[in-house]
C-alpha positions in Angstrom: 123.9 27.3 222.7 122.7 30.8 223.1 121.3 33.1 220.2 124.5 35.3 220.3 126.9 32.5 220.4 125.0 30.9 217.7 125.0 34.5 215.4 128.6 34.9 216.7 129.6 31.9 214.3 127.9 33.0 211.3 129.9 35.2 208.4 126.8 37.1 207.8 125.6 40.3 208.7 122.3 39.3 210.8 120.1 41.6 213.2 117.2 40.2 215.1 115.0 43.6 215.7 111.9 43.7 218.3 108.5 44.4 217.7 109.2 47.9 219.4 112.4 48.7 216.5 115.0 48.6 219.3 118.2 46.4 218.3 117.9 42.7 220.3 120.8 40.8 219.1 123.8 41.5 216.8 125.7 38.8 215.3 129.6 39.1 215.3 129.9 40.1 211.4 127.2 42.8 211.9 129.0 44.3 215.6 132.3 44.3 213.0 130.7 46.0 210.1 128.8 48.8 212.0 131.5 49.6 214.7 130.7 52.6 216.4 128.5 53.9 214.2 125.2 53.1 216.1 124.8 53.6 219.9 124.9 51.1 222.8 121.4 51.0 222.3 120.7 50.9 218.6 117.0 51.1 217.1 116.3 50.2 213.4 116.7 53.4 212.0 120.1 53.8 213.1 120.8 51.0 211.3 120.2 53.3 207.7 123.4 55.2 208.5 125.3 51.9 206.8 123.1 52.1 204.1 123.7 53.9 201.0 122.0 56.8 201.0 120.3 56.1 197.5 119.3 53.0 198.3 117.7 54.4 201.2 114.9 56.1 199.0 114.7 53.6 196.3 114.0 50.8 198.5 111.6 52.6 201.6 108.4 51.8 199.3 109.1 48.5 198.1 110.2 47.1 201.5 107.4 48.1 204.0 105.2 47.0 201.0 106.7 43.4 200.4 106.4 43.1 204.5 103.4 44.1 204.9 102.0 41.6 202.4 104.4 38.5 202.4 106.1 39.6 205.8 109.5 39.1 204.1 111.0 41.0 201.7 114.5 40.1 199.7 116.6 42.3 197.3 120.1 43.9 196.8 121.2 46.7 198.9 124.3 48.5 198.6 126.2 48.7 202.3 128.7 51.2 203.4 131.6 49.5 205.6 134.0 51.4 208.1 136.6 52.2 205.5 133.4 54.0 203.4 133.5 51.7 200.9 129.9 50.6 199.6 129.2 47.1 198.2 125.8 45.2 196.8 125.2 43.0 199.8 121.7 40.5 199.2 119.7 41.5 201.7 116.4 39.7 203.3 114.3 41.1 206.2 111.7 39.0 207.5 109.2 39.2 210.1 108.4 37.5 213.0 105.0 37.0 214.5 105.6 38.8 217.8 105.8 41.5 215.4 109.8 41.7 215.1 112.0 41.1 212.4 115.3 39.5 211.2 117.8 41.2 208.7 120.6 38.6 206.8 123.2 40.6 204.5 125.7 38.5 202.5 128.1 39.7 200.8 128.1 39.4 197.4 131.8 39.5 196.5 132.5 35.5 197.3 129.5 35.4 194.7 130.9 37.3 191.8 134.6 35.5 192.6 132.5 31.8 192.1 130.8 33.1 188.9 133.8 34.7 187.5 136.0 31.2 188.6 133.1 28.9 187.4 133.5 31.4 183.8 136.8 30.7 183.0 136.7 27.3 183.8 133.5 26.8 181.3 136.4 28.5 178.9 138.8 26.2 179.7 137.0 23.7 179.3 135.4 24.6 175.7 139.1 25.2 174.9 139.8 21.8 176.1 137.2 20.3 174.0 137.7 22.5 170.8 141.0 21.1 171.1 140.3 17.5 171.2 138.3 18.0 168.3 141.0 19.3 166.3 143.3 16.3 167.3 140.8 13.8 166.9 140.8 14.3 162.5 144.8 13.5 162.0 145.0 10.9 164.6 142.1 8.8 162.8 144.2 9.3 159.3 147.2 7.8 161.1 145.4 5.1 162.8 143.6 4.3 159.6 146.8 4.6 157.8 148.3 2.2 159.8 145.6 -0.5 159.7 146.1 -0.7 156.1 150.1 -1.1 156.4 149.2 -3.9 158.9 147.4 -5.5 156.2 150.5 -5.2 153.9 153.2 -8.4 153.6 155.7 -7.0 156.1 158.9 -8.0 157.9 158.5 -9.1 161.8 160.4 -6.2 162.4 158.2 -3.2 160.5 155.0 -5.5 161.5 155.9 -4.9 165.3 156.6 -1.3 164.8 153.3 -0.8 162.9 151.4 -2.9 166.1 153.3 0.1 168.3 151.9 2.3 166.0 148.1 1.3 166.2 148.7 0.7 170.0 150.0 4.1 170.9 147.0 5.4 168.5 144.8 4.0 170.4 145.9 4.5 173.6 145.8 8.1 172.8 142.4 8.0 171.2 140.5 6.5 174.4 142.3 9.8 175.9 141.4 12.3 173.8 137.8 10.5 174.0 137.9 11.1 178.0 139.0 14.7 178.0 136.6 15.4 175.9 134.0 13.7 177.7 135.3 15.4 181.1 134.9 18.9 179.4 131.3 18.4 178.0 130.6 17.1 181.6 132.2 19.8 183.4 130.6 22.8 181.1 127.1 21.1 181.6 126.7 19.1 178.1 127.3 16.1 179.3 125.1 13.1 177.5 123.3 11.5 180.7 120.7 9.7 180.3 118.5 8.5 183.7 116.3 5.8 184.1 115.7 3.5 186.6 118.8 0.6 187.1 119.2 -2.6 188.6 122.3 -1.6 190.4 123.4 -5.4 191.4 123.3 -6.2 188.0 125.6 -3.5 186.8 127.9 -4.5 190.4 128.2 -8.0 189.4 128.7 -7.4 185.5 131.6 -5.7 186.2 133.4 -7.6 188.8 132.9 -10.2 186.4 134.8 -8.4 183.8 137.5 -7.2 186.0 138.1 -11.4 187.0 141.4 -11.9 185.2 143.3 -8.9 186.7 141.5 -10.3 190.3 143.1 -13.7 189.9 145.8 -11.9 188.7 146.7 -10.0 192.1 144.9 -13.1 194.2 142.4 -10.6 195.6 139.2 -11.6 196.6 136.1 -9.9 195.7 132.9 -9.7 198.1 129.4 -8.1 196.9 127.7 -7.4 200.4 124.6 -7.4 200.7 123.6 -8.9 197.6 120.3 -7.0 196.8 118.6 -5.9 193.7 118.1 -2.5 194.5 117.0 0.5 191.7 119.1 3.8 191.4 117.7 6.8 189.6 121.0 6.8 186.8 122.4 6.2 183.3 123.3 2.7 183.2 126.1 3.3 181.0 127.7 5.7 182.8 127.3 4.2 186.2 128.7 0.8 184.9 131.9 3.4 183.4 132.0 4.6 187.2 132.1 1.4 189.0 134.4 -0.4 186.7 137.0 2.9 187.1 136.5 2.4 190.6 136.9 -1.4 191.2 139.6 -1.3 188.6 141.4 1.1 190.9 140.8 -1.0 194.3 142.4 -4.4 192.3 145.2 -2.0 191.0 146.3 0.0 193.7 144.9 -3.0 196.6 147.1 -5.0 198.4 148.2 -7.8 196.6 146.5 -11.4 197.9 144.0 -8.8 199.8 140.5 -8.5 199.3 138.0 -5.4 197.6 134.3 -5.2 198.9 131.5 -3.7 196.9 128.7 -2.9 198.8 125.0 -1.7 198.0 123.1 -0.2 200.7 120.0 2.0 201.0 120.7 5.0 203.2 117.8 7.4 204.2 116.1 9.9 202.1 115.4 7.0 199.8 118.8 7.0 198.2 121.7 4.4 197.2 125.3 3.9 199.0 127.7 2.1 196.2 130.7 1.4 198.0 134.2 0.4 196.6 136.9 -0.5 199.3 139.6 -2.4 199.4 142.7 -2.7 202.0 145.8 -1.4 200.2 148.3 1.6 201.1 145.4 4.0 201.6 145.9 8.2 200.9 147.2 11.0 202.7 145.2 14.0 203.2 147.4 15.7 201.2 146.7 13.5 198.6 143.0 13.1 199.4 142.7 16.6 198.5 143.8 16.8 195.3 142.4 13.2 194.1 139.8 14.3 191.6 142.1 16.9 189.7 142.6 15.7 185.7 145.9 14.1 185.3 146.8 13.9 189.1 148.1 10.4 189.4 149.2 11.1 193.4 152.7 9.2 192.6 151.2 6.1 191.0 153.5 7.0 187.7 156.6 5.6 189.8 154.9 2.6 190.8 154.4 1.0 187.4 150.8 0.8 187.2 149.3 2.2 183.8 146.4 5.2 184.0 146.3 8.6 182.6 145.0 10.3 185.7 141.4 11.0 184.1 139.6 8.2 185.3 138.4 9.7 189.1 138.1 13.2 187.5 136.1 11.6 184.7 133.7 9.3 187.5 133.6 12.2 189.8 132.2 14.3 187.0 129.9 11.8 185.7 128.2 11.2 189.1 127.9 14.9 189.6 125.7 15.0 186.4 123.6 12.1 187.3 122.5 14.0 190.5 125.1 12.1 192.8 127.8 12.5 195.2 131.1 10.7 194.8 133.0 10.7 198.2 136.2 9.2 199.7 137.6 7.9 202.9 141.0 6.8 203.2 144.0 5.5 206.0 147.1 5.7 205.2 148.1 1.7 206.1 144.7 0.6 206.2 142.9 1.7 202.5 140.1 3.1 201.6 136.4 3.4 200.7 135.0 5.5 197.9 131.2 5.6 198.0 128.7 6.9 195.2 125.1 7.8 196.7 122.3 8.3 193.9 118.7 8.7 194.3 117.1 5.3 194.4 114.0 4.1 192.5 111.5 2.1 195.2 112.1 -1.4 194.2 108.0 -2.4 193.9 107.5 0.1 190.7 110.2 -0.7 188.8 108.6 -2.8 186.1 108.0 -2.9 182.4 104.5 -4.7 182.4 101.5 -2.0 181.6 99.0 -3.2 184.2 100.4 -2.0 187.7 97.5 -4.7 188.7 99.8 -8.0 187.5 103.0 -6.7 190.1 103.6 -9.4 192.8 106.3 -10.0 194.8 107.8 -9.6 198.4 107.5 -5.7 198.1 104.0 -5.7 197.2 102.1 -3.3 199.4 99.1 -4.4 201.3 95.7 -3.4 200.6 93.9 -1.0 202.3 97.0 1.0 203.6 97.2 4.9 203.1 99.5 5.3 200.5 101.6 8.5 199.2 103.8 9.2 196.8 106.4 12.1 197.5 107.7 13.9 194.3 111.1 15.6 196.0 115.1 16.1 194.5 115.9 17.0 198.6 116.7 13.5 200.4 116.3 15.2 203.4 113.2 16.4 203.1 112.1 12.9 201.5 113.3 11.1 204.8 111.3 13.6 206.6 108.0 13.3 205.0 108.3 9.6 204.9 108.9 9.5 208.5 106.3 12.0 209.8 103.6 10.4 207.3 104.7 6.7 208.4 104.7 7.6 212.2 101.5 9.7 212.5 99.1 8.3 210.0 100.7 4.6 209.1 101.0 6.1 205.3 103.7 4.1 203.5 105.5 6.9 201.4 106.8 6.1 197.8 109.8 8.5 197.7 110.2 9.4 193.4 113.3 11.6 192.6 112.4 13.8 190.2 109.4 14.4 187.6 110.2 12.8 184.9 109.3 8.7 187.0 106.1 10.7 188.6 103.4 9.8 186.6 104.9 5.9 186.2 105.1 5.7 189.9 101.7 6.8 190.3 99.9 4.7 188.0 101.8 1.5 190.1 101.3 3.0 193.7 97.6 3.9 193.2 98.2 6.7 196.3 95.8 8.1 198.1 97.7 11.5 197.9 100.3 13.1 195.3 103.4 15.2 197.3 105.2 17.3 194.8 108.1 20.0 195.4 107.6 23.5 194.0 111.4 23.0 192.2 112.4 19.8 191.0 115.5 18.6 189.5 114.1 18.5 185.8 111.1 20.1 186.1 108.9 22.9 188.2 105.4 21.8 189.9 103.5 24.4 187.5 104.8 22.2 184.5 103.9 18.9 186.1 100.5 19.4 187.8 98.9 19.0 184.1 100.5 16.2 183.1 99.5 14.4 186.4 96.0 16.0 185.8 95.9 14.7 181.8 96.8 11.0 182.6 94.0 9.0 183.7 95.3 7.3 186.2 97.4 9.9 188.4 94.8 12.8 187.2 92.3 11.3 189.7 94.8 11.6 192.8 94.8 14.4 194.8 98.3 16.7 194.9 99.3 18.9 197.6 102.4 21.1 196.6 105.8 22.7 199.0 107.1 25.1 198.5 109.7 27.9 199.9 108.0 30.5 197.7 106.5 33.1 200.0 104.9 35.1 197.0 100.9 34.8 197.4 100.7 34.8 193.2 102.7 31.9 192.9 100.7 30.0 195.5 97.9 30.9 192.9 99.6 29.9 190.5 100.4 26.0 191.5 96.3 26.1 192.3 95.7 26.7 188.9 98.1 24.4 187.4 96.1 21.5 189.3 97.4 21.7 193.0 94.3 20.9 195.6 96.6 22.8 198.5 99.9 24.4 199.0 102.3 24.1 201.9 104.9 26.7 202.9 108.5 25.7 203.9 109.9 24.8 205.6 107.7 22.4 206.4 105.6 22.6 209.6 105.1 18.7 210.4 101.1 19.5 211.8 100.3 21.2 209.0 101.3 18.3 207.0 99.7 15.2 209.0 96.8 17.6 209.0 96.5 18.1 205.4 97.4 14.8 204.1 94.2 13.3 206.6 92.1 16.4 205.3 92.7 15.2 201.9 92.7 11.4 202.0 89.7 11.0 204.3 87.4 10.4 201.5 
């Protein structure tokens, strides 16, 4: 694929510009937005014509100064289109070392829309919740109420109306209990709390519970590949998601058919959960509107109890644990839902104090080059892990986030400390002296990425404790080089 065919398919407005200013390459979005308002033969400064013209003297100091110190340079610029309509556009300009440079414009209009969208949902979803609350008081007077009555020498008759009574309440409270639970979730309060989790345990705990309504429907259940692997997660809440899920697969299954849960590790040290079972399967239509609240996709004609909340409510509750929930489905054939969470390497997850007593088939063998990668980005753990492992043998403990850093360190004893700039709970700045203040993981070199381009910030992660910083993205070399400068002592 060529450079204009491959700018053609972007949305944003990008110009690659040559060392001498004249105009190389215009994507598609940029050719549309300028028109005819730059010659066959542009050169950068034609280019200001689009911009407006106060912008134009605000931002001539501040550019060339930000280039020629950084080399890239990003802000908002306002944009005149055809119709002479101007519009913030975020802007960056970066140059290349042949001495060129590349200019990206996005539009900022699809951002305000998502803000403004993701607003009134947070409302909605305090309005939800305020709701509930108020609902929650008289439904615990009737429900208390009618536990007393119960208590009281009644006919069969008014007995069995009073057992509807408590039923219904009930039934009504665990809803209440999940809406509000889906709005906390959903407007970023949710009560999550991660810790490393023996995810076969939780499988096989709750295909244990679901038993009756298994034999039930004659379906046979198959836990493949029975391995005790960790996920980063709240054990609580992932037991709430699988036991919605494999629920669902014995509800909606085919009757005498069979549901497999399988537990795989997938790259980018990370965890595959998957549910999937062999029964009518979903549309596409259907598919897309699966984890809505209160969409029951036609399962209220079929007779099978649910309120609709349960995939909205898993969905939700993976999202907050730092996972993805996903679905694949046949209509005929079933279907597969699959949650992926950040895994926990198997050889550190222990209770005992002394990393020194751990033995077992993971241990690692003395003598190897050992790391331990700090990193939310599974793609960027995969490729460290691989680079390190390929060029210098280094077996790579991948650790999620910074909260199990020092832990895994005290276990791994590495020869080097890998941290991201920006970590899922925490910033590199804020770590670095809490590595440096243990005694174990303060001995162990760290080496910092980061995308930041800003040569303070660099500074910055040096004074916080970081022995070298790396720019991203990440220049494999550099790396191999700088994990051998630093471990080659």
């Amino acid at each position: 694929m060529g450079l204009s065919t491959l700018l053609d398919t972007l949305t944003d407005l990008v110009v690659v510009v040559g060392g001498d200013g004249r105009v190389l390459e215009l994507g598609a979005a940029a050719r549309a937005f300028v028109g005819d308002r730059i010659g066959t033969a542009p050169h950068l400064h034609d280019l200001s014509d689009v911009v407006d013209p106060a912008c134009r003297v605000e931002l001539a100091g501040p550019v060339s100064q930000a280039l020629a110190r950084t080399g890239v340079w990003r802000g908002t610029v306002s944009l005149i289109d055809l119709a002479g309509t101007t519009a913030p556009y975020t802007v960056t300009a970066r140059l290349d070392p042949a001495g060129g440079m590349v200019i990206v414009a996005r539009d900022t209009v699809d951002a305000r829309a998502r803000r403004a969208a993701e607003t009134e949902s947070r409302s909605k979803d305090e309005f939800v919740a305020r709701l509930g609350h108020e609902l929650r008081t008289p439904l615990n007077a009737m429900l208390g109420f009618a536990q007393l009555l119960e208590l009281e020498p009644l006919t069969p008759d008014l007995h069995e109306d009073v057992e509807r009574i408590i039923t219904g309440g009930r039934h009504m409270q665990a809803l209440i209990d999940d809406v509000l639970d889906l709005a906390r979730l959903r407007a970023g309060r949710g009560d999550i709390n991660k810790g490393p989790v023996n995810v076969l345990d939780i499988v096989q705990g709750v295909v244990e519970l679901v038993e009756p309504l298994a034999e039930r429907r004659g379906i046979r259940r198959i836990i493949h590949p029975a391995r005790p692997l960790i996920a980063d997660a709240d054990r609580r809440r992932l037991w709430q998601v699988l036991l919605n899920l494999v629920g669902n697969a014995l509800k909606y299954g085919r009757e005498g058919g069979n549901v497999r849960v399988g537990v795989v590790p997938v790259t980018g040290s990370r965890i595959r959960i998957e549910v999937e079972d062999d029964g009518i399967g979903l549309s596409p239509s259907a598919l897309s509107r699966l984890f809505r609240p209160f969409e029951r996709l036609g399962a209220e004609d079929t007779g099978v109890e649910g309120s609709g909340l349960g995939l909205a409510l898993s969905h939700a509750l993976v999202t907050a644990m730092g996972g993805v929930l996903t679905v694949a489905s046949r209509p005929g054939v079933g279907s597969v839902f699959a949650v992926v969470l950040d895994a926990v390497d198997v050889r550190y997850d222990h209770t005992e104090e002394d990393p020194d007593d751990f033995v077992g088939d993971g241990q690692l063998e003395p003598g190897g080059l050992r790391v331990v990668h700090v990193s939310g980005d599974p793609g960027l753990r995969a490729l460290v892990s691989d680079t390190l492992a390929s060029a210098l043998g280094a077996d790579t403990i991948s650790v999620p986030r910074g909260a199990l850093a020092v832990e895994a360190i005290r276990r791994a004893r590495p020869s080097l400390v890998l941290l991201d700039r920006d970590l899922p709970d925490v910033t590199a700045v804020d770590l670095l002296p809490r590595l440096a203040a243990d005694p174990v993981a303060g001995t162990v070199p760290a080496l910092v990425l980061t995308t930041e381009v800003d040569p303070d910030e660099w500074t910055r992660l040096r004074q916080a404790g970081a022995v070298q910083v790396l720019g991203m993205p990440l220049d494999v070399t550099s790396l191999i080089a700088a994990t051998s400068q630093l471990t080659t002592a």
